[in-house]
N, C-alpha and C positions, 0 to 999 in steps of 0.2 A: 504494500500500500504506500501510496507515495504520498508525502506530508503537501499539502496546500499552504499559500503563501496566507497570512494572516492580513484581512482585510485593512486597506487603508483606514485611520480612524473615525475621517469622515464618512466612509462607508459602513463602518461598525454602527457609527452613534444611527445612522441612516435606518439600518436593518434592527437595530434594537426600538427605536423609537416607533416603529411600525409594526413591529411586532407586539411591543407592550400596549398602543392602540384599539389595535387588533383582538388582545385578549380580554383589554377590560371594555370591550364593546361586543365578546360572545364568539368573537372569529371563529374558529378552525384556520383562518389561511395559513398559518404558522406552524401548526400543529400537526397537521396532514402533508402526505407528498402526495405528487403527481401533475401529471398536467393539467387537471380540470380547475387544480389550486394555484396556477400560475394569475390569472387575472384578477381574483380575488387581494393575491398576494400585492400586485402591480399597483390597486387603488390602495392599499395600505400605504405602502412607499409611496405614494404619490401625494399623498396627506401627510407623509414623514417628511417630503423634498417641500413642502408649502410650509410646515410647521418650522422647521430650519430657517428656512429660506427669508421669513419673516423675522427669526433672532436675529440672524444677520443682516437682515437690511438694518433691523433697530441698534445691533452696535453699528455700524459701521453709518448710520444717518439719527436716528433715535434722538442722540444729545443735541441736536444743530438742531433743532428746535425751537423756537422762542416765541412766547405770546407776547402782543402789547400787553404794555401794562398796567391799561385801565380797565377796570374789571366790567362786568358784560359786552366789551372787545374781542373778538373770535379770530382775527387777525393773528397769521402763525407767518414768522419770518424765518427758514431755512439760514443759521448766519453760514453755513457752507457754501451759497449760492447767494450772494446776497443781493436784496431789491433796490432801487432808487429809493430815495424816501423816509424810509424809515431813520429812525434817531437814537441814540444809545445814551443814556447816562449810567456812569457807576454806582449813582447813589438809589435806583430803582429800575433799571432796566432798558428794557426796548420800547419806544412808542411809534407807532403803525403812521403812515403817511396822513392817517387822516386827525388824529390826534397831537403829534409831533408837534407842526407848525401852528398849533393853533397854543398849545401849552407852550412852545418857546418864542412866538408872538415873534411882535416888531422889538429886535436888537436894539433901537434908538429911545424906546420906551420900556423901562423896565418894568413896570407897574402892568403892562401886558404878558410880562415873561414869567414863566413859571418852572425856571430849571431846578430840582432841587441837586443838595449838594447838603454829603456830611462832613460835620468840621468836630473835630476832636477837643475836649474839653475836660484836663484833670483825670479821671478816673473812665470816662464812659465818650458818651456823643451824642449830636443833637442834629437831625434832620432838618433844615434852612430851606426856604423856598426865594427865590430869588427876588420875588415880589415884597419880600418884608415877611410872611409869616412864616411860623416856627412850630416843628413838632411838640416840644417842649421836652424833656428829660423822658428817654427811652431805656428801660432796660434789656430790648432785644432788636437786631435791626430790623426782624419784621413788622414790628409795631412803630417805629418810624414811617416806613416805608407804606402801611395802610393807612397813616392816616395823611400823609401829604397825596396817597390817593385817593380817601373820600375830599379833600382840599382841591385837588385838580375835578374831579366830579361834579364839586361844586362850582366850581368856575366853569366851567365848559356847560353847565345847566343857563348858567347867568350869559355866557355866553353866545348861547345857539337862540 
């Protein structure tokens, strides 16, 4: 008997992951030989190569992802591929071409601009909006960060 080469890994993980499918969904295709179990077998793996095939796209595109960042915004920016438009700040994120320019206003009038921006103070940090108002003393940055976005919500309601 002659020893067979052991399957590449990715063809292992391929053939086990359709197999275990296959069993906790009542199969036989795994179970049984013959030829009448070859097509059976075929749509297993074929749900293994979709089931993979979407881990991998999610590493390898999954984190390049980014929502605006005003909330009821559905607005998803690929930063892999990136669009005209959009705007990035460190201190909250990414804002979508339609919220962007309107939150960072006319440059010559501040009082229209709404960039925020963390500035470090002693022990912790405090969330600044460029317009004058202030998070006020935050224990975590995401409680900064949600309320200069009900602040922006608010303005863009006064706004529209």
């Amino acid at each position: 008997m002659t020893a067979q080469p052991a399957p590449e890994p990715a063809e292992g993980l391929r053939q086990h992951l359709a197999a275990a499918m296959a069993k906790e969904a009542g199969s036989l295709a795994f179970r049984k030989t013959g030829t009448e179990w070859e097509h059976p077998r075929s749509v297993w793996l074929a749900h293994a190569d979709a089931a993979v095939n979407a881990l991998r796209r999610w590493e390898q595109q999954g984190t390049t992802f980014r929502m605006c960042t005003i909330p009821s915004c559905f607005r998803e920016l690929d930063i892999a591929q990136p669009e005209s438009g959009w705007l990035q700040s460190s201190a909250v994120g990414y804002m979508c071409p339609d919220h962007g320019p309107l939150l960072w206003g006319d440059p010559d009038d501040p009082r229209d601009r709404h960039v925020p921006a963390w500035r470090q103070l002693g022990d912790g940090a405090r969330l600044y909006c460029s317009c004058g108002w202030d998070a006020g003393e935050t224990k975590f940055r995401g409680h900064g960060t949600a309320l200069w976005q009900a602040h922006a919500l608010t303005w863009l309601e006064i706004a529209a």
